[in-house]
DRENTORKOL-3810 file (N, C-alpha, C; in nm, 4 decimals):
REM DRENTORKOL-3810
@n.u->0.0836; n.v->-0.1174; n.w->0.0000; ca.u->0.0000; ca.v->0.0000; ca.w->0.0000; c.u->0.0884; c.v->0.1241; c.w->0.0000
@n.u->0.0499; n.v->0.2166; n.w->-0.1050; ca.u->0.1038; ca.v->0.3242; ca.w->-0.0888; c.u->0.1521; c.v->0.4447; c.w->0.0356
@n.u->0.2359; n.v->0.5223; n.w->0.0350; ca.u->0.2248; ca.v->0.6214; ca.w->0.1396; c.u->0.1365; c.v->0.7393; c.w->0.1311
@n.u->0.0535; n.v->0.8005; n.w->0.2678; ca.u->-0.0447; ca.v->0.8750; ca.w->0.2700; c.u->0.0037; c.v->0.9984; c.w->0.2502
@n.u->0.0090; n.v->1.0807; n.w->0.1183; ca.u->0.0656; ca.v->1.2486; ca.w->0.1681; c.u->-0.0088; c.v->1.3085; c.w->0.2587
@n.u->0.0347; n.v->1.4087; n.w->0.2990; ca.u->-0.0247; ca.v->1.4990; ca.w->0.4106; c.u->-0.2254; c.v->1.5273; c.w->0.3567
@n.u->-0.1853; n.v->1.5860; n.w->0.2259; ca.u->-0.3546; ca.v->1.6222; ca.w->0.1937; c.u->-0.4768; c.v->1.5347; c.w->0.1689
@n.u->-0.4207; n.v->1.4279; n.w->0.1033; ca.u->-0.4854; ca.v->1.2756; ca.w->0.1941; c.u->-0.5142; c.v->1.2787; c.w->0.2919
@n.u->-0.4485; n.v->1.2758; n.w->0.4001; ca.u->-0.5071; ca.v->1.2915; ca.w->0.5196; c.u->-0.6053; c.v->1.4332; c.w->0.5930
@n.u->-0.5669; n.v->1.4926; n.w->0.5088; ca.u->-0.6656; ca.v->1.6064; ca.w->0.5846; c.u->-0.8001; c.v->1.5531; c.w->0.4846
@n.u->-0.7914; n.v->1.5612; n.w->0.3728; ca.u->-0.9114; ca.v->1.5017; ca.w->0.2935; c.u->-0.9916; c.v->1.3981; c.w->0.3665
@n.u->-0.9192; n.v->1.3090; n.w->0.4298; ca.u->-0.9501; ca.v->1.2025; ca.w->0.4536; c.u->-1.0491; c.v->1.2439; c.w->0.6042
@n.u->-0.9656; n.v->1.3784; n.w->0.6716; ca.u->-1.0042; ca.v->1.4069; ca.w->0.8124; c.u->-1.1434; c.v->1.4549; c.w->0.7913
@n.u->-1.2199; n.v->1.5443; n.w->0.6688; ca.u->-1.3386; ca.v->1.5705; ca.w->0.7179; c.u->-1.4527; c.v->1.4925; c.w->0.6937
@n.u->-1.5697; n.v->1.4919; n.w->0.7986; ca.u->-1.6636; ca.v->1.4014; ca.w->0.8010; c.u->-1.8327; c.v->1.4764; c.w->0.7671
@n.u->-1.8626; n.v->1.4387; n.w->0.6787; ca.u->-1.9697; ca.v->1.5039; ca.w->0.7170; c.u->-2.0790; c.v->1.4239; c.w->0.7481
@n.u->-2.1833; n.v->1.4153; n.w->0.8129; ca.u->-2.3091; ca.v->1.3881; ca.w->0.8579; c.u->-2.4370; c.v->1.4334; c.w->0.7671
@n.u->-2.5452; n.v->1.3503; n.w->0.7939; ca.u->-2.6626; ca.v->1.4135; ca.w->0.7294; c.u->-2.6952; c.v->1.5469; c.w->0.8185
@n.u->-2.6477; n.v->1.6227; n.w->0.9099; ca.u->-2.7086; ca.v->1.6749; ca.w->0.9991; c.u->-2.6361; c.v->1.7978; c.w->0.9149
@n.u->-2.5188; n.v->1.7677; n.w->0.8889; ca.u->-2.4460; ca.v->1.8807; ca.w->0.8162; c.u->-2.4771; c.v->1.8849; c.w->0.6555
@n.u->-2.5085; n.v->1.8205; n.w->0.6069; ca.u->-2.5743; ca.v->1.8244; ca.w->0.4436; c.u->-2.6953; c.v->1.8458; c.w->0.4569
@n.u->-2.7812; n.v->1.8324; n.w->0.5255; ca.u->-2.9038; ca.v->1.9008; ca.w->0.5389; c.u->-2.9093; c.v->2.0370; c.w->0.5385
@n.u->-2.8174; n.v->2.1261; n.w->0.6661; ca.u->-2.7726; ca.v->2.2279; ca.w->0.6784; c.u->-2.7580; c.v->2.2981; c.w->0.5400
@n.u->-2.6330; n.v->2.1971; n.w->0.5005; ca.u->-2.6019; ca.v->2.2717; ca.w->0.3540; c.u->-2.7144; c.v->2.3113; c.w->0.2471
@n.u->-2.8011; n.v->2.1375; n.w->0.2802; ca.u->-2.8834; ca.v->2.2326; ca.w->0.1547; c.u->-2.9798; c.v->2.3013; c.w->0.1681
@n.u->-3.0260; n.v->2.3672; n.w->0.3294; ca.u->-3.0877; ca.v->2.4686; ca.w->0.3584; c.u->-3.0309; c.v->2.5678; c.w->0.3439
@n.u->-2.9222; n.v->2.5974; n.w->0.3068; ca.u->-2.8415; ca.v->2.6948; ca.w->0.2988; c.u->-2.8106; c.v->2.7173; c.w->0.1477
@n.u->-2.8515; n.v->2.6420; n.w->0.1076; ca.u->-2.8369; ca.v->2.6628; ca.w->-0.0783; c.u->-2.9951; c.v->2.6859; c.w->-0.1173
@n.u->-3.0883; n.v->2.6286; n.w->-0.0254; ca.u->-3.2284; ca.v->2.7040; ca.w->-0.0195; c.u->-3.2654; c.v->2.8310; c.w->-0.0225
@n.u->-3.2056; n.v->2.8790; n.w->0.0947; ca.u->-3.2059; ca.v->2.9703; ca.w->0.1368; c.u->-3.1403; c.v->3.0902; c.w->0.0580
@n.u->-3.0602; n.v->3.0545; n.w->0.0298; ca.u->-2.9836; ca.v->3.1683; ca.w->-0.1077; c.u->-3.0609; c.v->3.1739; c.w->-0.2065
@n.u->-3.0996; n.v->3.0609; n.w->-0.2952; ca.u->-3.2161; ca.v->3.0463; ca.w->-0.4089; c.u->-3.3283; c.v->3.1905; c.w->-0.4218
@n.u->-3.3932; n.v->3.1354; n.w->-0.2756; ca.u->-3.5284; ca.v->3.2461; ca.w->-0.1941; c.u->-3.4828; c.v->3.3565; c.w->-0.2025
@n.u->-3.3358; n.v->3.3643; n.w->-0.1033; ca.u->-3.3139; ca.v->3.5353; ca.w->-0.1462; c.u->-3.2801; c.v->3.6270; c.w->-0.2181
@n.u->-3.2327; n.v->3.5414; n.w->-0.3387; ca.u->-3.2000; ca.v->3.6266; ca.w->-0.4643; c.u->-3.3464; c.v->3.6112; c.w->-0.5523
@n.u->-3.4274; n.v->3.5467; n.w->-0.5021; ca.u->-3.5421; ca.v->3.5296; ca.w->-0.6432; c.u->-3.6157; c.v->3.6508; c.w->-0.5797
@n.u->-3.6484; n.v->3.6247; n.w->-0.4138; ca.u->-3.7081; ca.v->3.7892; ca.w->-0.3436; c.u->-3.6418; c.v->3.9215; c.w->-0.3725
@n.u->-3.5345; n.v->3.9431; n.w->-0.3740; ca.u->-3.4771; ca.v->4.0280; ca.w->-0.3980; c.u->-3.4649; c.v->4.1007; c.w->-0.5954
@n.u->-3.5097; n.v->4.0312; n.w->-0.6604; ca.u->-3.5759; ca.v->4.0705; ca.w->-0.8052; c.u->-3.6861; c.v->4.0266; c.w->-0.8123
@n.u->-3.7437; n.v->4.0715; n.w->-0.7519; ca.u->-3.8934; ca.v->4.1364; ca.w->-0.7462; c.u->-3.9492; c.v->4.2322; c.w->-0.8133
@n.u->-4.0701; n.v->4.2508; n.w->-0.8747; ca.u->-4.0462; ca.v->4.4064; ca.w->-0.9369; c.u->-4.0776; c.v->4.5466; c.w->-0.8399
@n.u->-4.1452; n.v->4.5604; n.w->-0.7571; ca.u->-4.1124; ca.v->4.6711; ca.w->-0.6575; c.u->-3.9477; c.v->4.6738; c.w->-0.6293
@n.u->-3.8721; n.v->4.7474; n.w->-0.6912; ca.u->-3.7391; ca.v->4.7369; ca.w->-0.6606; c.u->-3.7411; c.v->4.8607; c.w->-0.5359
@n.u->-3.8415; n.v->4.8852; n.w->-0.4889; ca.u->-3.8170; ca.v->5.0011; ca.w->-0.3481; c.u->-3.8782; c.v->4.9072; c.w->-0.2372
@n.u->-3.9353; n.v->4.8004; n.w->-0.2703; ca.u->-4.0402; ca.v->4.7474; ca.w->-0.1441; c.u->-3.9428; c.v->4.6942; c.w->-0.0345
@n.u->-4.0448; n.v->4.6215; n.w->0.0584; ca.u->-3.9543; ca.v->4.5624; ca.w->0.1731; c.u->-3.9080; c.v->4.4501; c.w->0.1152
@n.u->-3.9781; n.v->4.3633; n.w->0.0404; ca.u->-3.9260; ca.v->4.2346; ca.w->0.0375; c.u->-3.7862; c.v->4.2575; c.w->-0.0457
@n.u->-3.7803; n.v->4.3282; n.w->-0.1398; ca.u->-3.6315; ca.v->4.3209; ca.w->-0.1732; c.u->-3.5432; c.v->4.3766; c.w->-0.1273
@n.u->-3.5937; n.v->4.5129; n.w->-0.0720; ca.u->-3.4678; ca.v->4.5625; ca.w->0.0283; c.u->-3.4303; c.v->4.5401; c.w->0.1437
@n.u->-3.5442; n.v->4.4844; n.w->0.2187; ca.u->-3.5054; ca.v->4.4476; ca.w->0.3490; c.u->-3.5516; c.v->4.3134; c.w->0.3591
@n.u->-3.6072; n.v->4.2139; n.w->0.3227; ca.u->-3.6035; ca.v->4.1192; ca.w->0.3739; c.u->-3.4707; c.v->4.0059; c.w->0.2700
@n.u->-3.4994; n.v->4.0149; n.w->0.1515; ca.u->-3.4193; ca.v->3.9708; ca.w->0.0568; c.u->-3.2034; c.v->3.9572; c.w->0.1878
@n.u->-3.2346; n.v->4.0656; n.w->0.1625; ca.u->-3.0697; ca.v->4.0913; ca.w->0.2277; c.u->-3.0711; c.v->3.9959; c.w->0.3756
@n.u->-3.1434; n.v->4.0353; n.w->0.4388; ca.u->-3.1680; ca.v->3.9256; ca.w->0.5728; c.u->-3.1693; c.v->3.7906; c.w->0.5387
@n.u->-3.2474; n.v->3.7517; n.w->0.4597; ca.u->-3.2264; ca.v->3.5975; ca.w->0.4483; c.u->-3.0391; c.v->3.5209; c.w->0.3784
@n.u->-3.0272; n.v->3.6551; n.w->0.3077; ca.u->-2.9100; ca.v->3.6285; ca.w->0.2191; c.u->-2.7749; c.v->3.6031; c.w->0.3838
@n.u->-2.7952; n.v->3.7652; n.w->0.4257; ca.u->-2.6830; ca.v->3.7563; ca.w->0.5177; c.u->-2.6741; c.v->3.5797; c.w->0.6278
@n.u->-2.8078; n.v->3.5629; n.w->0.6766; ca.u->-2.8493; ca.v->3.4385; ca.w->0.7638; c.u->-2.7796; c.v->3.3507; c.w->0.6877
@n.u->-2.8057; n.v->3.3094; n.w->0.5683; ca.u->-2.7771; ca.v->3.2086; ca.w->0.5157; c.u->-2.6103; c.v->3.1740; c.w->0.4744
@n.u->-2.5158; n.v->3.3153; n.w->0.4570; ca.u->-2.3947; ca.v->3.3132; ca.w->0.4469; c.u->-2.3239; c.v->3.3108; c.w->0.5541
@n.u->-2.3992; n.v->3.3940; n.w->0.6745; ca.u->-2.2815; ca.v->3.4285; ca.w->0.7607; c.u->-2.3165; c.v->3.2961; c.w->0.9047
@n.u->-2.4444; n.v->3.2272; n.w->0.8841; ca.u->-2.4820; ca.v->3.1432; ca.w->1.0154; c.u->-2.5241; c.v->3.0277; c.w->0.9635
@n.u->-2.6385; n.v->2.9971; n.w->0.8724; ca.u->-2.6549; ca.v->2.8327; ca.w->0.8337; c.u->-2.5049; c.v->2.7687; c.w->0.7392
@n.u->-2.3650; n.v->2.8379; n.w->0.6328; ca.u->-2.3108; ca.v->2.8100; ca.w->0.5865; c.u->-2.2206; c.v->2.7804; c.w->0.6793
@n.u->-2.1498; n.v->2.8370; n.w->0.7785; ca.u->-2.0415; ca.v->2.8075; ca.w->0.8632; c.u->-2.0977; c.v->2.6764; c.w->0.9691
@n.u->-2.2369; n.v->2.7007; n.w->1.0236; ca.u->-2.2615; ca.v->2.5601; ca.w->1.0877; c.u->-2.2541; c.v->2.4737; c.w->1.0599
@n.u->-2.2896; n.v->2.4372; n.w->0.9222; ca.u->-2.3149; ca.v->2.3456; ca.w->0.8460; c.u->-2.1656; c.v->2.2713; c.w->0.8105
@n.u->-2.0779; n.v->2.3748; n.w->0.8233; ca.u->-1.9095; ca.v->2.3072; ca.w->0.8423; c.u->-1.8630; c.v->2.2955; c.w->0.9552
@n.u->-1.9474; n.v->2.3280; n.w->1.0884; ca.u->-1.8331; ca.v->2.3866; ca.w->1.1878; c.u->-1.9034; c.v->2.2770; c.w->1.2835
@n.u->-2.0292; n.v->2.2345; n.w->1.2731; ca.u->-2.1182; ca.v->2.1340; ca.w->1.3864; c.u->-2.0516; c.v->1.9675; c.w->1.3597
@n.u->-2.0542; n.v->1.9428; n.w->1.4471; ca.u->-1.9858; ca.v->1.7787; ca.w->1.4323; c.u->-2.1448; c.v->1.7020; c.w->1.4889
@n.u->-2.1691; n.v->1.6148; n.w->1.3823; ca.u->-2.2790; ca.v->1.5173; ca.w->1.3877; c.u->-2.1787; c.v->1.3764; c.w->1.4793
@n.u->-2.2757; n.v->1.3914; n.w->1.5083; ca.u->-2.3261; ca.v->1.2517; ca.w->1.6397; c.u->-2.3194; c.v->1.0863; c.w->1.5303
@n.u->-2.3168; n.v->1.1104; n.w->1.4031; ca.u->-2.3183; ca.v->0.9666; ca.w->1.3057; c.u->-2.1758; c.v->0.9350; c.w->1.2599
@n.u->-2.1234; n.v->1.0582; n.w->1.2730; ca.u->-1.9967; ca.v->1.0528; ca.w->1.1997; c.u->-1.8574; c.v->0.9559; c.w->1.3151
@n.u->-1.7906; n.v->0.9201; n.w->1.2075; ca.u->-1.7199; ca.v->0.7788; ca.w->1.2641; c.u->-1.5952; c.v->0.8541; c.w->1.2594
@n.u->-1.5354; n.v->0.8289; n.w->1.4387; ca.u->-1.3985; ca.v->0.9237; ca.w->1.4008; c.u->-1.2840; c.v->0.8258; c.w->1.3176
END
């Protein structure tokens, strides 16, 4: 058997869980929603100026990093 380079092993180190791909693809949901709200045709209303941006920021700055940063309970160390 071959020898493991280093990036093999980090490759090898992350795990993900359904708990974390779920995440993810609420988070690729969630982006979808806020760019389709956000071209809207009221380009002055709330939904594109203020809610559009809220869902966007949620979804980049808190469901995307959890979704890498939470360690599931399935995953095999």
């Amino acid at each position: 058997m071959a020898k493991k380079t280093k990036t093999e092993e980090v490759i090898r180190g992350i795990h993900l869980g359904k708990k974390n791909i779920y995440l993810f693809l609420s988070g690729i949901a969630l982006l979808i929603i806020g760019y389709i709200l956000m071209a809207q045709p009221p380009v002055y209303g709330f939904v594109s100026l203020t809610l559009a941006p809220i869902i966007l920021v949620f979804a980049y700055l808190i469901v995307f990093p959890a979704a890498i940063l939470i360690k599931d309970s399935d995953t095999k160390k």
